[in-house]
RONU-307636 format. One record per residue: residue number from 1; residue in one letter; x, y, z of N, C-alpha, C in turn. Coordinates in Angstrom, 2 decimals, m for minus. Last residue first. Example, Ala and Ser with C-alpha at 12.3 -4.5 7.8 and 13.67 -1.06 7.14 Angstrom:
BEGIN
2,S,12.85,m2.25,7.08,13.67,m1.06,7.14,12.90,0.03,7.87
1,A,13.19,m5.69,7.80,12.30,m4.50,7.80,13.20,m3.30,7.80
//
This chain:
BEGIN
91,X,144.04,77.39,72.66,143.76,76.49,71.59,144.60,76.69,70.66
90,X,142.72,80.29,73.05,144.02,80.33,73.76,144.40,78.57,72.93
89,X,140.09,80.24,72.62,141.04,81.06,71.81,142.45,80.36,72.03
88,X,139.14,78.71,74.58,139.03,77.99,73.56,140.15,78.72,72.17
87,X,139.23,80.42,76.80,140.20,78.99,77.11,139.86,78.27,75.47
86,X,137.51,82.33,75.93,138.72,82.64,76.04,139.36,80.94,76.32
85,X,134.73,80.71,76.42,135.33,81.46,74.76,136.72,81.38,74.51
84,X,135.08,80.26,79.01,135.07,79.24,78.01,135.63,79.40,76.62
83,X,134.70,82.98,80.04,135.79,81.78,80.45,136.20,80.76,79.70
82,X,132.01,83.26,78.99,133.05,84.38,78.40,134.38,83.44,78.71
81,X,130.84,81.41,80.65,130.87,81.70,79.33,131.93,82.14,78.67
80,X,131.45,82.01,83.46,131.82,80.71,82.92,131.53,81.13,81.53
79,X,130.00,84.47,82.76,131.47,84.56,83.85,131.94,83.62,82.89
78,X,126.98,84.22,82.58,128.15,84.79,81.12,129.44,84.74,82.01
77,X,126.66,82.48,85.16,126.83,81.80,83.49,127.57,82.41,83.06
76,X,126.75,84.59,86.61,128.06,83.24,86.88,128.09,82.70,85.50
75,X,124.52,86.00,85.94,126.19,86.51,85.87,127.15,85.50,85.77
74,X,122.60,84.79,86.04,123.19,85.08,85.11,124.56,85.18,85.01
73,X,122.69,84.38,88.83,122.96,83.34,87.95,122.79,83.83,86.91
72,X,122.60,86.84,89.46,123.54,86.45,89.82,123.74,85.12,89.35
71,X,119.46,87.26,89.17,120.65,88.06,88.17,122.04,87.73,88.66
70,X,118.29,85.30,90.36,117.93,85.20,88.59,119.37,86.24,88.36
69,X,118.49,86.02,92.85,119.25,85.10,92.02,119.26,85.00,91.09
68,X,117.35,88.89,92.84,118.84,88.88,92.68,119.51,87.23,92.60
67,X,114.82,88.20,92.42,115.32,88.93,90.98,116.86,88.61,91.68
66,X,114.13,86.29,94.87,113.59,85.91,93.40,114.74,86.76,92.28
65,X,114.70,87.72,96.87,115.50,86.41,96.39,115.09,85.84,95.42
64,X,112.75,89.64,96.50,114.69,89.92,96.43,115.31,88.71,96.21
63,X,110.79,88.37,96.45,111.03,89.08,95.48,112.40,89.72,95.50
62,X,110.68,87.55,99.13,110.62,86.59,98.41,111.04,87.52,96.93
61,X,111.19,90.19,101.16,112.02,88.88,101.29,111.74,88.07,99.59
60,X,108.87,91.70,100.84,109.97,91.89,99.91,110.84,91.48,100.16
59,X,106.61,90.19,101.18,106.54,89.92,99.87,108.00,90.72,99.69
58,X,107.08,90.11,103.89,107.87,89.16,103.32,107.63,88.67,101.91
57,X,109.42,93.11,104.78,107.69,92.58,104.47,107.81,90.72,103.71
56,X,110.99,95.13,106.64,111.58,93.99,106.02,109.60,93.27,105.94
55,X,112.14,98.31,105.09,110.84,97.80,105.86,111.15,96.15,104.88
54,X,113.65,101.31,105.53,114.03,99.84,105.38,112.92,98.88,106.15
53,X,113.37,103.89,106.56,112.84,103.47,104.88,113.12,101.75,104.98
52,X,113.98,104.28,109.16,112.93,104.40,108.78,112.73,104.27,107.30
51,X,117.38,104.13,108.65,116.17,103.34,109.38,114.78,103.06,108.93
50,X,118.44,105.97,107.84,117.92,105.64,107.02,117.22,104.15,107.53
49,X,119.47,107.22,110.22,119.09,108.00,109.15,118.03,107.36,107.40
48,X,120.51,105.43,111.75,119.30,105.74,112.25,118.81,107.08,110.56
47,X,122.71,104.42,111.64,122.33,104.22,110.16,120.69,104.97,110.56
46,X,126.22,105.88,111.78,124.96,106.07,112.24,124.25,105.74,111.07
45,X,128.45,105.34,110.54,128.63,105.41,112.52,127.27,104.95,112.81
44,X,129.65,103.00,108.63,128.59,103.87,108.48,128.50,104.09,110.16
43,X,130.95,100.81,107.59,131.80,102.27,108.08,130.95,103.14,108.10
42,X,129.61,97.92,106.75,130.02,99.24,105.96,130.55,101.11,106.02
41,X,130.34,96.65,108.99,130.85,96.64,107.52,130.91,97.46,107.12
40,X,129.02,98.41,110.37,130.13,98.25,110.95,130.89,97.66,109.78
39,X,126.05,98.22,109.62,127.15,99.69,109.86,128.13,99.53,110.00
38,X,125.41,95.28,109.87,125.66,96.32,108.77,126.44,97.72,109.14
37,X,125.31,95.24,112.71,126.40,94.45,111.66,126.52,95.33,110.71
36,X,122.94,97.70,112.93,124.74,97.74,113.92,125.50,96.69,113.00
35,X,121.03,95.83,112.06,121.65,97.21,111.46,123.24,97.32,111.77
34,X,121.30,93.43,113.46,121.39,93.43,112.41,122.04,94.85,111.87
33,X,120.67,94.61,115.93,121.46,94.23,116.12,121.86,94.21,114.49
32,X,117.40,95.58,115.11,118.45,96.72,115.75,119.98,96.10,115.77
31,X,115.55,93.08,114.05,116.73,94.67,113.33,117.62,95.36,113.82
30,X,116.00,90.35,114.16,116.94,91.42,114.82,117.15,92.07,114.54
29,X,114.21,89.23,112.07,113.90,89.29,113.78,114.52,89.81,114.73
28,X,114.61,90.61,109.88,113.34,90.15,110.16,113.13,90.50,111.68
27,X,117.46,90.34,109.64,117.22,91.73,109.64,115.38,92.08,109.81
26,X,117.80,87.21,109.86,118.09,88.33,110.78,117.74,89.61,110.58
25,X,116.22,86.83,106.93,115.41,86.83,108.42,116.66,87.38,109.48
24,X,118.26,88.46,105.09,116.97,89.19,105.34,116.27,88.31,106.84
23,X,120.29,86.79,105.36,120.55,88.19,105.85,118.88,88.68,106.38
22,X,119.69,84.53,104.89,119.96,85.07,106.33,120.07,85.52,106.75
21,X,118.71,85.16,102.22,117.45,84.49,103.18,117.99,84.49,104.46
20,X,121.37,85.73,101.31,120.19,86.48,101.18,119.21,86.02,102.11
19,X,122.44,83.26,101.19,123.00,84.35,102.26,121.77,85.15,102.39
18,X,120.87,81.60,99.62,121.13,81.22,100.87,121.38,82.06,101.60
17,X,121.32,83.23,97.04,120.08,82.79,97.91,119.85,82.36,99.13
16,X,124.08,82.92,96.91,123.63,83.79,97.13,122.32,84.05,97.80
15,X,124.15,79.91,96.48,124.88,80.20,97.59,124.29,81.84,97.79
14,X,122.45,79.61,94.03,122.17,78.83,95.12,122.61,79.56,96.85
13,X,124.11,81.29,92.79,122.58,81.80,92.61,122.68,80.67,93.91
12,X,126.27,79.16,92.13,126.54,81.12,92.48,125.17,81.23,92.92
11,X,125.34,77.38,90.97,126.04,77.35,92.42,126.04,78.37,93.02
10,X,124.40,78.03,88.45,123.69,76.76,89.97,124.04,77.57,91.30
9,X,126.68,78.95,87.68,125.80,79.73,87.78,124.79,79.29,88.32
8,X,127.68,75.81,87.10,128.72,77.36,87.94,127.56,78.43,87.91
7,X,125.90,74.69,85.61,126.28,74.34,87.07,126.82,75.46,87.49
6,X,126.19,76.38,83.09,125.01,76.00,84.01,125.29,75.81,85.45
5,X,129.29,76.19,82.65,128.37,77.44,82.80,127.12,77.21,83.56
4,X,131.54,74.65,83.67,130.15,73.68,83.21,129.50,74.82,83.37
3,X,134.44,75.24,82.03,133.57,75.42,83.14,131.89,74.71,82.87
2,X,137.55,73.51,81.17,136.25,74.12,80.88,135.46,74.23,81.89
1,X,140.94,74.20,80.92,139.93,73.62,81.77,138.58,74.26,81.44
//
């Protein structure tokens, strides 16, 4: 089965962008509740330690969703890529 690399790295970058833009406006307009989600994923008791460095600006909303789709649609491409190579060996 072949992967359409473009499209599959569409999709990845699309759907990431999406989370990203909900993560960052909840963490916009609910930091304190927001944090607490985060800690609780990530088994952290207390994030008050690193509170004060996390500044949500919205030149650094647009520039996170700028470089981490560009690098997560990469990724999906060489994914589907490398996927492709191998389903063509296997031939």
């Amino acid at each position: 089965m072949k992967i359409y690399a473009c499209r599959f790295g569409i999709a990845g970058a699309t759907t990431f962008c999406t989370m990203y833009t909900a993560l960052a406006l909840a963490l916009k307009f609910f930091p304190n509740q927001t944090l607490r989600l985060i800690a609780t994923i990530h088994m952290m008791p207390k994030l008050e330690y690193i509170k004060p460095f996390i500044k949500v600006t919205p030149q650094a909303i647009i520039t996170g969703i700028v470089s981490h789709t560009i690098a997560v649609f990469f990724f999906f491409w060489l994914t589907a890529t490398i996927y492709n190579a191998f389903q063509k060996l296997q031939k």
